[in-house]
N, C-alpha and C positions, 0 to 999 in steps of 0.2 A: 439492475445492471451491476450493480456495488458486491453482491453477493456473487455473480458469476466470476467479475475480476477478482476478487479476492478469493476462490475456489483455484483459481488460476493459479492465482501467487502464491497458493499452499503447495499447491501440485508441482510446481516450478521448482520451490522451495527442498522438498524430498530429491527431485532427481538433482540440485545442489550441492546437497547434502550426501551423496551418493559419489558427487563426481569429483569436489573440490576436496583437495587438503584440510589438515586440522588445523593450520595456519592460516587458512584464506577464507573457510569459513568461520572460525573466531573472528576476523577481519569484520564478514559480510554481516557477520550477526550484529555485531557495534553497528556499522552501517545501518542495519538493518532497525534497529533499535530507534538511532536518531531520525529516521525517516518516518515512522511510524509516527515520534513524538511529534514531526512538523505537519505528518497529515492528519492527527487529529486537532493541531491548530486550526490549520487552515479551512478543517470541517466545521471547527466551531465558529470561526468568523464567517463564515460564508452564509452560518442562520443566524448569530447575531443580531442581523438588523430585526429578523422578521420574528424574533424568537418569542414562542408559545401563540402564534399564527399557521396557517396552514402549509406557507409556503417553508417554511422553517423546515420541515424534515425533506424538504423536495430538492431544496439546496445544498444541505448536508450530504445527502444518499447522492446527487449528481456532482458535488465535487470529491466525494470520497472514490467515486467509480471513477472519475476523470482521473487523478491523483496514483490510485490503483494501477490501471491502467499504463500509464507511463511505467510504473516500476516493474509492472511485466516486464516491459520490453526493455527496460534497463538490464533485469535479471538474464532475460533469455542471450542476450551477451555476454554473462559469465559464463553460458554452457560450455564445456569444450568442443 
C-alpha cells in the first residue's frame, strides 16, 4: 500500500509543479522536505519496538502508507 500512496504523491507532485508558482512551490518544497523528515521519524518509531523481528517492516510500510496517504490529500488541496 506504501508504494501505491507514494506513486500518488509523485504523480500529485508533477501536476503541482505544473500548476503552482515558483513561489509557492519553493514554499511546498520546504514543506515538503520537513514532512518527509517527520515521516521517516515516525516510520522508524513505529518498528523500534519490534526492530529486527518480523513485525518491524509490517509497521514501518503501514505507517508510512498511513502517513503517505494523508499528504495526498493534503496535496490534492493545493490543486487549483
Amino acid at each position: 500500500m506504501y508504494q501505491i500512496w507514494d506513486d500518488i504523491l509523485n504523480t500529485l507532485w508533477g501536476y503541482l509543479k505544473e500548476s503552482l508558482s515558483e513561489e509557492e512551490m519553493a514554499a511546498l518544497t520546504e514543506d515538503e522536505i520537513a514532512w518527509i523528515t517527520d515521516k521517516e521519524n515516525q516510520v522508524a518509531a513505529a518498528g523500534a519496538e519490534f526492530e529486527g523481528g518480523s513485525m518491524q517492516p509490517y509497521l514501518e510500510n503501514t505507517t508510512a502508507a498511513a502517513l503517505t496517504k494523508e499528504r495526498v490529500y493534503v496535496l490534492l488541496e493545493m490543486l487549483p
